[in-house]
C-alpha positions in Angstrom: 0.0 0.0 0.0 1.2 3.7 -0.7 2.1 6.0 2.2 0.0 8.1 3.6 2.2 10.7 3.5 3.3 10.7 0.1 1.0 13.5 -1.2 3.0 15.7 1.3 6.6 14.9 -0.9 5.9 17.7 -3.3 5.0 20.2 0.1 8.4 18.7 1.6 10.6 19.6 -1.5 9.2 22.9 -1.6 10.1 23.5 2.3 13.4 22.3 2.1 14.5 24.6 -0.9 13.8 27.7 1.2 17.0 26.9 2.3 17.0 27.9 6.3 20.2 28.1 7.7 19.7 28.8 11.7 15.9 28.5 12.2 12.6 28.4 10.4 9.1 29.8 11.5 8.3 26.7 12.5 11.3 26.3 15.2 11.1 29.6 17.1 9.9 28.9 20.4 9.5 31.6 23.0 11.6 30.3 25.5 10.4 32.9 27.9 8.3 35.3 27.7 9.6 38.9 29.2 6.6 41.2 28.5 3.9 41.5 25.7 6.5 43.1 23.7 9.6 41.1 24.7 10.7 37.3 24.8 13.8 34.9 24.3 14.5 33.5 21.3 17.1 30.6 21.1 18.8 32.9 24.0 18.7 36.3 22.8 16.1 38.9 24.1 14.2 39.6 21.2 11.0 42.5 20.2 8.1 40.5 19.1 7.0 42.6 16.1 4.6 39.7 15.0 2.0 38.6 17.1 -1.3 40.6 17.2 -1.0 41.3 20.6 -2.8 44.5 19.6 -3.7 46.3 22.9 -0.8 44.0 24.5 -3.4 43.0 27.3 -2.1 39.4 27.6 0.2 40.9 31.0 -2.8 43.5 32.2 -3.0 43.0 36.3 -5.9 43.1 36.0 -6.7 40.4 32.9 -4.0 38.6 34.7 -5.7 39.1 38.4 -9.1 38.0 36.8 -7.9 34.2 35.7 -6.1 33.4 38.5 -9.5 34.1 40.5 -11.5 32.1 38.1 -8.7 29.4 38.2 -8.6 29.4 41.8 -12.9 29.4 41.9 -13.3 27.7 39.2 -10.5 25.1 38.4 -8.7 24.5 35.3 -11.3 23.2 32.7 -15.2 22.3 32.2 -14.8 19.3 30.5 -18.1 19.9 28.6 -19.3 21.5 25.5 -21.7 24.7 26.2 -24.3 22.0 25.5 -23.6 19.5 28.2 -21.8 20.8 31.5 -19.6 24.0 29.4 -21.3 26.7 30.3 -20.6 28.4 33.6 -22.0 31.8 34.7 -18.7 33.3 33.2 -19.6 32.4 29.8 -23.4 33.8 29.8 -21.5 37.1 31.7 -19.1 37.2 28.5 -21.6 36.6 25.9 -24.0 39.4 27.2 -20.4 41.8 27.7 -19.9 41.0 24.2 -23.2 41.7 22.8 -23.5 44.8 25.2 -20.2 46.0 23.5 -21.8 45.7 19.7 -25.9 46.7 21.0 -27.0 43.1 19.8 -29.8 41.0 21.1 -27.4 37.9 20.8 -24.1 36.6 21.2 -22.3 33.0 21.2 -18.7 32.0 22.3 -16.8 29.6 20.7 -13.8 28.2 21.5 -11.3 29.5 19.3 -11.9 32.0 16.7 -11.5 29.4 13.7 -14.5 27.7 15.3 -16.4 30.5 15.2 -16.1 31.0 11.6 -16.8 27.0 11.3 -19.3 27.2 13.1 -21.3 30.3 12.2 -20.7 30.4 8.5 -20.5 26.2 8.1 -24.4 26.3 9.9 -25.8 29.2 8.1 -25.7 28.2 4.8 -26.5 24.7 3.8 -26.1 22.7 0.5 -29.2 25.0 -0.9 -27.6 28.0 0.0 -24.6 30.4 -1.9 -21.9 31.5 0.2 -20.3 34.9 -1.8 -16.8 35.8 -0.1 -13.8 37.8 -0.9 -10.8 36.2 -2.4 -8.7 37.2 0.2 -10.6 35.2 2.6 -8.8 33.8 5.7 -8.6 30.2 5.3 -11.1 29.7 8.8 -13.5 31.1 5.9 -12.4 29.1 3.2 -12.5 26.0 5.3 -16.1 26.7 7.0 -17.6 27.3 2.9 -16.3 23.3 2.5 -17.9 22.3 5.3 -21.1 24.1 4.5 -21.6 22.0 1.2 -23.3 25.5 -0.4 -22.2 27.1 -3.5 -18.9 28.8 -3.3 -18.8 31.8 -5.1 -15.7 34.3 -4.9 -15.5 37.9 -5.7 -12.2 40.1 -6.3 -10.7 41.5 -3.2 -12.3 44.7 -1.9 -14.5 45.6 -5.1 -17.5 46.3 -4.3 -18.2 46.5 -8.5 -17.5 42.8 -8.8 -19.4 42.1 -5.7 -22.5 43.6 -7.2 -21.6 41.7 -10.7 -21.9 38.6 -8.7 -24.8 39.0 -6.8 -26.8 40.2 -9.8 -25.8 36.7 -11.8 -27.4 34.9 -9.1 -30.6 36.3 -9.2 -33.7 37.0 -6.4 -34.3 33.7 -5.0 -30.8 32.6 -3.6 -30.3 32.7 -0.3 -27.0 34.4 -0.5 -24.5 35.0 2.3 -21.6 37.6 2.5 -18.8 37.0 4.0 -16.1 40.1 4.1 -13.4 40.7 6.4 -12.8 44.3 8.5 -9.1 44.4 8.6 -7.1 42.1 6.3 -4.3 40.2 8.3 -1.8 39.9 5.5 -1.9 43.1 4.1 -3.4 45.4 6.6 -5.8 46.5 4.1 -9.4 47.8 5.2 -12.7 46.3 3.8 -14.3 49.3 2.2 -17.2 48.5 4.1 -19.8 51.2 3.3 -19.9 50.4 -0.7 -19.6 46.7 0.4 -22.6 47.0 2.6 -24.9 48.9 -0.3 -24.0 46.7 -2.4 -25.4 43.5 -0.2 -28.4 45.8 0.6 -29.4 46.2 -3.0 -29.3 42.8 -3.5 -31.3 41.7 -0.6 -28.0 39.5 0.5 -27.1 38.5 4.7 -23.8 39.9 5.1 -21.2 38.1 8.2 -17.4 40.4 8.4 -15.1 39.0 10.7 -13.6 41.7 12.3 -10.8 39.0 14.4 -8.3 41.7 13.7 -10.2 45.0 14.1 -12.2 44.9 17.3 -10.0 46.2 19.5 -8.5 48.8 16.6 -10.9 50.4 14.5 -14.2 52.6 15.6 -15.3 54.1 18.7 -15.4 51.4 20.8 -13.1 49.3 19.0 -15.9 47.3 17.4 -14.0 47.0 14.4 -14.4 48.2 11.1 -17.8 48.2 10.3 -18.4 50.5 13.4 -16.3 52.9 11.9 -17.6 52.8 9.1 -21.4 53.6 10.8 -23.3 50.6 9.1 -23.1 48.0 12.2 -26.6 48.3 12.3 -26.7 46.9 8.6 -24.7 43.8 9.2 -26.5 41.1 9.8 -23.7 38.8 11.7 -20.7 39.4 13.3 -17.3 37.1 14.3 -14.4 38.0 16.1 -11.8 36.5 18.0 -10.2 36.8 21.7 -7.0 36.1 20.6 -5.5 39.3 18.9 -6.7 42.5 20.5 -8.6 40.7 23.7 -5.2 38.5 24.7 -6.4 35.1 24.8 -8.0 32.3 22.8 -11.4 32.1 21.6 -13.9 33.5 19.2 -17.7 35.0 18.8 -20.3 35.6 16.6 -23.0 38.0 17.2 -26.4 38.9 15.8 -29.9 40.7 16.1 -31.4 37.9 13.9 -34.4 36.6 16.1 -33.5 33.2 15.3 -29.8 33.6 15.8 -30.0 31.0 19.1 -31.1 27.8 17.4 -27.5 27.9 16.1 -27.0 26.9 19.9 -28.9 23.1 18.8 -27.3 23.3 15.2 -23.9 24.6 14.9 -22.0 21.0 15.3 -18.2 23.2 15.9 -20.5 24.7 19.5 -22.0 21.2 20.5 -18.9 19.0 20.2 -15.9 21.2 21.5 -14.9 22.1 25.1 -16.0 25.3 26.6 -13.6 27.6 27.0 -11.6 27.4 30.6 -13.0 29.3 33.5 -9.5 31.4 33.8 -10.1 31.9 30.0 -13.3 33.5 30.1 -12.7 35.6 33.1 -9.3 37.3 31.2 -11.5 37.7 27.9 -14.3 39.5 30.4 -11.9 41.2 31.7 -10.4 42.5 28.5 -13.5 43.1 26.6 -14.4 45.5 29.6 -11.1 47.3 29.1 -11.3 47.7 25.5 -14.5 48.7 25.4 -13.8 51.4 28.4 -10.1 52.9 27.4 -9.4 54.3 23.6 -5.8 55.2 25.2 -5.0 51.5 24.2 -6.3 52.1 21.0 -4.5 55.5 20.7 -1.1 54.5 21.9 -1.2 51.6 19.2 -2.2 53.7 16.3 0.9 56.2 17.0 3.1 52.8 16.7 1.9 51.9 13.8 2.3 55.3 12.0 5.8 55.5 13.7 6.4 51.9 11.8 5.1 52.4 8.6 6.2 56.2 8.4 9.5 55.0 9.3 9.9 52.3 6.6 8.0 54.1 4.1 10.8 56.7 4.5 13.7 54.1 4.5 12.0 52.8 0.8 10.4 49.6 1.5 7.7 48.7 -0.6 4.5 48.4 1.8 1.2 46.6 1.7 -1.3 49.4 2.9 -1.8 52.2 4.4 -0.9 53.1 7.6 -2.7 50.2 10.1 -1.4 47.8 12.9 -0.4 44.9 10.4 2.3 46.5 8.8 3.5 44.5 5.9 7.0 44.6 3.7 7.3 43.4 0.5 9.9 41.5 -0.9 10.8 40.8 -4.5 12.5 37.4 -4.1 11.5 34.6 -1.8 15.3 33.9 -1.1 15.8 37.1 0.0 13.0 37.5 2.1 13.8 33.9 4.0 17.2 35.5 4.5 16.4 38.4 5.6 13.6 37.1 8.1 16.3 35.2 9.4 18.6 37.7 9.9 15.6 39.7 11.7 15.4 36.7 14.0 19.3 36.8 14.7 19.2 40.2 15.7 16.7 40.5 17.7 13.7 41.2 15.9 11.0 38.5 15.3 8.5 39.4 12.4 6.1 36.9 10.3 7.5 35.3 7.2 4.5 35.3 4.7 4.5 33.3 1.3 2.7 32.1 -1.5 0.3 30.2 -1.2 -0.9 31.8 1.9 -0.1 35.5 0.5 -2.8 37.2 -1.9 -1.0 38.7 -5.4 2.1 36.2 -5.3 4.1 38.4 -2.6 6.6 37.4 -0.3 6.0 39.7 2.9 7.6 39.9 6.4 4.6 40.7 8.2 4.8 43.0 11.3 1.7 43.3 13.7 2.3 46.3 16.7 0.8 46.5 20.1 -0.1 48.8 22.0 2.5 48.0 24.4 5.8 48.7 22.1 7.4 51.5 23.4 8.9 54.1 20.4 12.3 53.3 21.3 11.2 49.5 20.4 9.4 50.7 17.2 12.8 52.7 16.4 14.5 49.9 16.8 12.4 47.5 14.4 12.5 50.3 11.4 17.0 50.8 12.1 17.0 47.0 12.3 14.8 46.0 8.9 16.7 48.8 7.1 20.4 48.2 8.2 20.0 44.4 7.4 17.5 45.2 4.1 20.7 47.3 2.5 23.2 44.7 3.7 21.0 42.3 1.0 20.8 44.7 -1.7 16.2 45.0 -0.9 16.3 48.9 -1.3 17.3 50.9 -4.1 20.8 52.5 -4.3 21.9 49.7 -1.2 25.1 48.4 -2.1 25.1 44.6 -3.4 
């Protein structure tokens, strides 16, 4: 009989002629962790430029204070699914926090973003049903339109023109969902989410964004995109996660539907998975209060991430947005950019190495996600750092070779 894993060899080949030298993505390990900003990599203290720890609430006293209470209360796990023995008066507090935060009638937790998108979009739509999503689409999304078993259809990245092309071939009697994204986590790009949302309107179309890395950054309250844009009141569902700006694991969806609970009895990703842990639940509670309560969080990140992308902009990098916390580099050749991530890594900066096929367009990025919590002397550091290293390779024009 054949192996199993033999329709990896063509995935294995392609790994090993990226041609790492000290480490790959896959090897770091945080060997401890110093701050939300700061950790040790294979002995070095090193700036984490790269992991979404937006408002850097995972060290918060009080986020912090809050779990080990619940730990201490509540133990370390439920052992159920919300359907059985999960849910704990900790997760009805968090669900009505949640749906307090957006004004909805109704909110689930999951427990882990990815389920959420599972779930939610995966139950929603059925094998009679059209999913319509952007291109771009994280691969939670991608993965919940498979298990759905409706009709996949996908329109060009943030054009709201080809969105409306694709609706209008469909015709009045689909049941047609729309599933967007606020803030694109490759790119940084925004959703532009007022055309996107008159477009579904005219059409008569449910929209769902996932807003996993905007709610905490974008709009008043840090409801994400689609707050800030002013049309939250014309999305039908939203999903977001606990595990970029909130500092923890776990995910959401919310909704003003009037059926939206049945999803409680019918969404297989909530009935069959753990709860989320007491400690868990009480941090996300916790945090969701905060960023609901302080824009100075939001504030302090938004003058990192212009700091970061003014500061490369300026050095010549090639970038893939406009100023927003996902800062993204572009790099012509994948060689270079595995060499120069490394060379990131060795000198004390940690950044996400992002290739095809997970990158839109073909582009080799090192992906850079600020917190809140960097001070600018870090974010100095990053941009000196990425353009000492990016000349010594010959990435910006006029470096020496």
């Amino acid at each position: 009989m054949a192996d199993l894993f033999d329709k990896f060899d063509p995935m294995i080949k392609a790994r090993d002629a990226l041609g790492f030298e000290a480490a790959s993505p896959i090897d770091v390990v945080m060997e401890e962790i110093l701050s939300p900003t700061e950790a040790v990599i294979k002995g070095q203290r090193t700036i984490l430029a790269g992991t979404n720890n937006y408002l850097g609430l995972t060290f918060d006293p009080r986020c912090v204070r809050a779990a080990h209470e619940a730990l201490d209360a509540a133990g370390t796990g439920t052992t159920g699914s919300r359907v059985l023995n999960g849910t704990y008066s900790g997760h009805k507090a968090l669900e009505a926090a949640i749906a307090g935060l957006y004004g909805t009638e109704h909110c689930l937790v999951f427990s882990t973003g990815f389920l959420a998108n599972l779930a939610s979009i995966g139950t929603l739509a059925g094998k009679d049903d059209v999913i319509v999503i952007d291109a771009d689409s994280h691969a939670s999304i991608y993965d919940a339109c498979t298990m759905s078993g409706a009709t996949i259809v996908r329109f060009k990245h943030n054009d709201p023109d080809d969105l409306d092309k694709r609706l209008r071939r469909l015709g009045g009697d689909a049941r047609v969902l729309v599933v967007i994204e606020g803030l694109y986590s490759m790119l940084g790009d925004k959703a532009p989410m007022r055309e996107l949302v008159e477009v579904k309107n005219c059409h008569g179309a449910a929209l769902m964004v996932d807003e996993a890395h905007s709610i905490g950054v974008f709009g008043e309250t840090g409801c994400g995109v689609a707050q800030e844009a002013g049309v939250m009141d014309q999305v039908e569902f939203m999903v977001g996660t606990f595990s970029k700006s909130v500092g923890t694991i776990g995910g959401y969806c919310v909704s003003n539907h009037p059926k939206f609970e049945i999803l409680r009895l019918a969404a297989r990703p909530y009935m069959f998975t753990a709860s989320l842990p007491p400690s868990v639940v009480a941090s996300a509670l916790k945090a969701v209060e905060i960023l609901g309560s302080e824009p100075q969080h939001r504030q302090k990140l938004w003058r990192n991430a212009r700091q970061l992308h003014e500061g490369l902009s300026a050095a010549g990098f090639s970038l893939g947005a406009p100023a927003s916390p996902v800062v993204a580099v572009k790099i012509p050749e994948r060689a270079t950019a595995v060499r120069l991530w490394e060379q990131l890594l060795q000198n004390g900066v940690y950044v996400n190495l992002a290739m095809p096929p997970a990158t839109p367009q073909g582009l080799n990025l090192l992906r850079c996600s600020l917190s809140a919590a960097h001070t600018p002397e870090q974010v100095s550091t990053i941009v000196e750092t990425f353009t000492r290293l990016a000349r010594s390779n010959s990435v910006l024009a006029g470096s020496a070779a």
